[in-house]
N, C-alpha and C positions, 0 to 999 in steps of 0.2 A: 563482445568481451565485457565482462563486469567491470565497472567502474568503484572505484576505490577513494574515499577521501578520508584523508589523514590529517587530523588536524593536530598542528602542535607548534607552539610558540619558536622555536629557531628552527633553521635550515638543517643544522645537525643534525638534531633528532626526529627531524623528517627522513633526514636521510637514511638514520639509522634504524626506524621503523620499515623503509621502504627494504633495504637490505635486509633485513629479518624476515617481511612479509615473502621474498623473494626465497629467503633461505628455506621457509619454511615452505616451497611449494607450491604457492601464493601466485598463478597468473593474472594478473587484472591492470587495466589504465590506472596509475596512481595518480591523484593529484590533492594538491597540497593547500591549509589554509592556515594562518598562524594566528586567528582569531578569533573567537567567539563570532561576530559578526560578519568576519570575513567568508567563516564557513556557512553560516545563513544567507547571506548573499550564495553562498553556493550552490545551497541545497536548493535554492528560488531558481537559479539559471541547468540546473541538470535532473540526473537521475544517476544514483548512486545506489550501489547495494551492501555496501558495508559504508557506515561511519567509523574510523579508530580515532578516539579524543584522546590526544595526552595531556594530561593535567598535572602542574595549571596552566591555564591560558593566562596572555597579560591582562585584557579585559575581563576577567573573569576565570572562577577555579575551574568549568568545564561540565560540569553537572548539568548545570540550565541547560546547557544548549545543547548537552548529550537528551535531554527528557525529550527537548522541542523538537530536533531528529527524528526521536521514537516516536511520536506523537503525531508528525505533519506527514512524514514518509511511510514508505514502506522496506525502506532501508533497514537491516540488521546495523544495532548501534553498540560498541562496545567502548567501556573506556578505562583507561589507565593510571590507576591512581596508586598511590605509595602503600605497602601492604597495610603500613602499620594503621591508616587511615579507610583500607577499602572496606573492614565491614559497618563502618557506619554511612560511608558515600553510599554501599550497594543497599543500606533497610533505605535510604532518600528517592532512588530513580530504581529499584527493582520493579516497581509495582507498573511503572511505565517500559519494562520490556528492555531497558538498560543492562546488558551484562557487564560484571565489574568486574576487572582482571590488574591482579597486584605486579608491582614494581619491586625489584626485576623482575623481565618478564622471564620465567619460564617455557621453553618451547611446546614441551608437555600440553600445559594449562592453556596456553596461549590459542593450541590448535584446536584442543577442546571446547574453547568457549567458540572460535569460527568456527566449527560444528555447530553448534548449536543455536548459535545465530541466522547460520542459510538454512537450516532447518528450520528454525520459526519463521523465516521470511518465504519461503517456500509454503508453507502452509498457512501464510496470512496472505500474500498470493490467492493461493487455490480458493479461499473462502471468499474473499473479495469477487472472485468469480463467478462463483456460486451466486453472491447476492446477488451481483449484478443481472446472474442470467433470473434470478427469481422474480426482481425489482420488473424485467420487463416482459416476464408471463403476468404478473398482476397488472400492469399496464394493459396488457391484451386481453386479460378479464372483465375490469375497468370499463376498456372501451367498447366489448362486445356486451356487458350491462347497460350502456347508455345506448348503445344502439337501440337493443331491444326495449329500451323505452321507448324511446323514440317512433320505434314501428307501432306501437303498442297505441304510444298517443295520436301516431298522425295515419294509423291505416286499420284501426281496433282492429290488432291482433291480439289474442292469447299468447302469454308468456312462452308455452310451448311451440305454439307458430312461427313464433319471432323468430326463435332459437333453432327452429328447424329452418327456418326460410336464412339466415346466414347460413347454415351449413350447406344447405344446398347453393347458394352462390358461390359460396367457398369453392366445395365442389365444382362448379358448371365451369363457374373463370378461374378456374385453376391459380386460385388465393389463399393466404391465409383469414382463417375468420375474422382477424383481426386489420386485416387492409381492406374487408367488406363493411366492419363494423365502423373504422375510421371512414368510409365513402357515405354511410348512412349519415354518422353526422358530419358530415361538411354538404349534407344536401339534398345527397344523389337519392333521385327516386328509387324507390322499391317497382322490380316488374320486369 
Protein backbone atom coordinates (compact mmCIF):
# COMPACT_ATOMS: atom_id res chain seq x y z
CA UNK A 1 0.00 0.00 0.00
CA UNK A 2 1.50 3.46 -0.79
CA UNK A 3 2.60 5.49 1.81
CA UNK A 4 1.52 8.92 2.13
CA UNK A 5 3.13 12.00 4.31
CA UNK A 6 1.41 15.02 4.94
CA UNK A 7 3.07 17.49 6.42
CA UNK A 8 1.46 20.41 8.06
CA UNK A 9 1.86 22.44 10.98
CA UNK A 10 -1.47 21.32 13.31
CA UNK A 11 -3.44 18.27 13.83
CA UNK A 12 -6.27 19.93 12.16
CA UNK A 13 -5.29 20.40 9.15
CA UNK A 14 -3.80 17.03 9.06
CA UNK A 15 -6.74 15.99 9.74
CA UNK A 16 -8.45 17.78 7.29
CA UNK A 17 -6.07 16.89 4.53
CA UNK A 18 -6.32 13.37 5.48
CA UNK A 19 -10.35 13.48 5.08
CA UNK A 20 -10.01 15.09 1.78
CA UNK A 21 -7.20 12.75 0.40
CA UNK A 22 -9.87 10.13 1.67
CA UNK A 23 -12.68 11.90 0.02
CA UNK A 24 -11.18 12.15 -2.86
CA UNK A 25 -10.39 8.27 -3.47
CA UNK A 26 -7.08 8.41 -2.06
CA UNK A 27 -6.11 4.72 -0.44
CA UNK A 28 -2.73 4.95 1.23
CA UNK A 29 -0.93 4.59 4.96
CA UNK A 30 -1.14 8.37 5.91
CA UNK A 31 1.30 9.62 8.26
CA UNK A 32 1.85 12.92 9.58
CA UNK A 33 4.67 15.54 10.26
CA UNK A 34 4.20 19.09 11.61
CA UNK A 35 7.69 20.23 10.65
CA UNK A 36 9.98 20.88 8.19
CA UNK A 37 12.49 18.79 10.12
CA UNK A 38 10.22 16.43 11.40
CA UNK A 39 9.30 15.42 7.92
CA UNK A 40 13.10 14.94 6.93
CA UNK A 41 13.59 12.93 9.80
CA UNK A 42 10.84 11.10 7.98
CA UNK A 43 11.77 10.82 4.66
CA UNK A 44 15.44 9.36 6.35
CA UNK A 45 13.38 6.53 8.36
CA UNK A 46 10.72 5.42 5.24
CA UNK A 47 9.62 5.34 1.86
CA UNK A 48 6.90 7.54 0.91
CA UNK A 49 5.27 7.97 -2.54
CA UNK A 50 3.61 11.21 -2.39
CA UNK A 51 4.91 14.12 -0.19
CA UNK A 52 1.53 16.80 0.54
CA UNK A 53 3.30 20.07 2.25
CA UNK A 54 0.92 22.44 3.66
CA UNK A 55 2.50 25.72 3.93
CA UNK A 56 3.57 27.26 6.13
CA UNK A 57 5.47 25.14 8.36
CA UNK A 58 6.50 26.75 11.77
CA UNK A 59 10.18 26.10 10.94
CA UNK A 60 9.91 27.16 7.81
CA UNK A 61 7.34 28.31 4.88
CA UNK A 62 7.72 24.70 3.14
CA UNK A 63 9.36 25.21 -0.09
CA UNK A 64 12.97 23.99 1.00
CA UNK A 65 11.86 21.04 2.19
CA UNK A 66 9.17 20.35 -0.55
CA UNK A 67 12.66 20.91 -3.14
CA UNK A 68 14.95 18.39 -0.65
CA UNK A 69 11.85 15.73 -1.05
CA UNK A 70 12.04 16.05 -4.73
CA UNK A 71 15.53 15.86 -4.89
CA UNK A 72 16.64 13.04 -2.19
CA UNK A 73 13.41 10.81 -3.04
CA UNK A 74 11.63 9.40 -5.48
CA UNK A 75 8.58 10.48 -3.94
CA UNK A 76 5.90 12.55 -5.99
CA UNK A 77 6.14 15.92 -3.92
CA UNK A 78 3.30 18.34 -3.99
CA UNK A 79 2.67 21.48 -2.10
CA UNK A 80 0.01 23.72 -0.79
CA UNK A 81 0.36 27.21 -0.92
CA UNK A 82 -2.17 30.18 -0.90
CA UNK A 83 -3.33 30.97 -4.47
CA UNK A 84 -2.53 34.44 -4.30
CA UNK A 85 1.23 33.41 -3.46
CA UNK A 86 1.46 29.85 -5.69
CA UNK A 87 2.66 31.45 -8.89
CA UNK A 88 5.69 32.74 -7.57
CA UNK A 89 6.35 29.54 -4.95
CA UNK A 90 5.74 27.26 -8.16
CA UNK A 91 8.70 29.54 -10.87
CA UNK A 92 11.05 28.69 -7.09
CA UNK A 93 10.71 24.66 -6.79
CA UNK A 94 9.13 23.77 -10.49
CA UNK A 95 12.31 23.21 -11.87
CA UNK A 96 12.97 20.63 -8.96
CA UNK A 97 9.67 18.47 -9.96
CA UNK A 98 7.55 20.31 -7.05
CA UNK A 99 3.93 20.52 -8.09
CA UNK A 100 2.12 23.69 -6.79
CA UNK A 101 -1.53 23.51 -5.95
CA UNK A 102 -3.29 26.69 -4.58
CA UNK A 103 -5.50 27.12 -1.46
CA UNK A 104 -8.47 26.33 -1.34
CA UNK A 105 -8.00 23.39 -2.58
CA UNK A 106 -10.12 22.46 -5.35
CA UNK A 107 -10.97 18.86 -5.74
CA UNK A 108 -10.81 19.21 -9.64
CA UNK A 109 -7.05 20.55 -9.58
CA UNK A 110 -6.32 18.77 -6.54
CA UNK A 111 -6.79 15.18 -8.27
CA UNK A 112 -5.07 16.50 -11.35
CA UNK A 113 -2.00 17.38 -10.00
CA UNK A 114 -1.99 13.58 -7.93
CA UNK A 115 -2.22 12.44 -11.46
CA UNK A 116 0.46 13.85 -12.41
CA UNK A 117 2.60 13.30 -9.70
CA UNK A 118 2.27 9.22 -9.81
CA UNK A 119 2.84 9.64 -13.35
CA UNK A 120 6.13 11.22 -13.08
CA UNK A 121 7.10 8.95 -10.24
CA UNK A 122 6.20 6.07 -12.14
CA UNK A 123 8.29 7.09 -14.87
CA UNK A 124 11.18 8.27 -12.88
CA UNK A 125 10.93 4.63 -11.39
CA UNK A 126 11.06 2.89 -14.82
CA UNK A 127 14.15 5.05 -15.76
CA UNK A 128 15.99 4.47 -12.56
CA UNK A 129 15.60 0.98 -13.83
CA UNK A 130 16.72 1.11 -16.84
CA UNK A 131 20.00 2.80 -15.44
CA UNK A 132 20.43 0.66 -13.07
CA UNK A 133 20.05 -2.47 -15.53
CA UNK A 134 22.57 -0.43 -17.92
CA UNK A 135 25.16 0.61 -15.05
CA UNK A 136 25.50 -3.35 -14.70
CA UNK A 137 25.88 -4.56 -18.51
CA UNK A 138 28.79 -1.93 -18.43
CA UNK A 139 30.03 -3.44 -15.35
CA UNK A 140 29.96 -6.75 -17.26
CA UNK A 141 31.75 -5.15 -20.34
CA UNK A 142 34.25 -3.60 -18.04
CA UNK A 143 35.06 -6.91 -16.58
CA UNK A 144 35.17 -9.09 -19.52
CA UNK A 145 37.73 -6.11 -20.94
CA UNK A 146 39.99 -6.72 -18.15
CA UNK A 147 39.76 -10.16 -18.42
CA UNK A 148 40.85 -10.27 -21.90
CA UNK A 149 43.71 -8.32 -20.97
CA UNK A 150 44.59 -10.24 -18.56
CA UNK A 151 44.60 -13.42 -20.98
CA UNK A 152 46.32 -11.39 -23.37
CA UNK A 153 49.18 -10.49 -21.01
CA UNK A 154 49.47 -13.69 -18.97
CA UNK A 155 48.72 -16.46 -21.85
CA UNK A 156 49.57 -14.13 -25.34
CA UNK A 157 46.54 -14.33 -26.64
CA UNK A 158 45.03 -12.32 -29.42
CA UNK A 159 42.29 -10.09 -28.51
CA UNK A 160 39.90 -12.41 -30.63
CA UNK A 161 41.12 -15.53 -28.65
CA UNK A 162 40.52 -14.03 -25.44
CA UNK A 163 37.19 -13.06 -26.42
CA UNK A 164 36.40 -16.39 -27.94
CA UNK A 165 37.96 -18.43 -25.16
CA UNK A 166 35.35 -16.58 -22.53
CA UNK A 167 32.64 -17.39 -24.54
CA UNK A 168 33.45 -20.77 -24.79
CA UNK A 169 33.84 -21.12 -20.94
CA UNK A 170 30.66 -19.16 -20.71
CA UNK A 171 29.35 -21.75 -22.67
CA UNK A 172 30.96 -25.22 -21.38
CA UNK A 173 30.19 -24.01 -17.40
CA UNK A 174 27.15 -22.85 -18.25
CA UNK A 175 28.00 -19.02 -16.98
CA UNK A 176 27.66 -15.77 -17.81
CA UNK A 177 30.72 -14.18 -19.51
CA UNK A 178 30.80 -12.11 -16.94
CA UNK A 179 31.32 -14.69 -13.80
CA UNK A 180 34.23 -16.12 -16.30
CA UNK A 181 35.46 -12.86 -16.77
CA UNK A 182 35.19 -11.96 -12.89
CA UNK A 183 37.07 -15.79 -12.16
CA UNK A 184 39.86 -14.58 -14.73
CA UNK A 185 40.71 -11.85 -12.64
CA UNK A 186 40.57 -13.01 -9.22
CA UNK A 187 43.07 -15.74 -10.57
CA UNK A 188 41.70 -18.52 -11.83
CA UNK A 189 43.74 -20.20 -14.62
CA UNK A 190 42.80 -20.27 -18.14
CA UNK A 191 42.60 -24.22 -19.37
Amino acid sequence: MERILIVSATEKSHTMLAQFLTSCGVQAQLCHASSGAAARRALLDGVYGLVLVNTPLPDEFGHEMAQSAAQDTLAGVILLVKAEIADSVAEKVEDDGVLVVPKPLSRVVFLQALRLTRAACRRLTGLQTENRRLQQRIEGIRAVDRAKCLLIECCAMSEPEAHAYIEQQAMKRRRTKREIAEAIIQGETPG
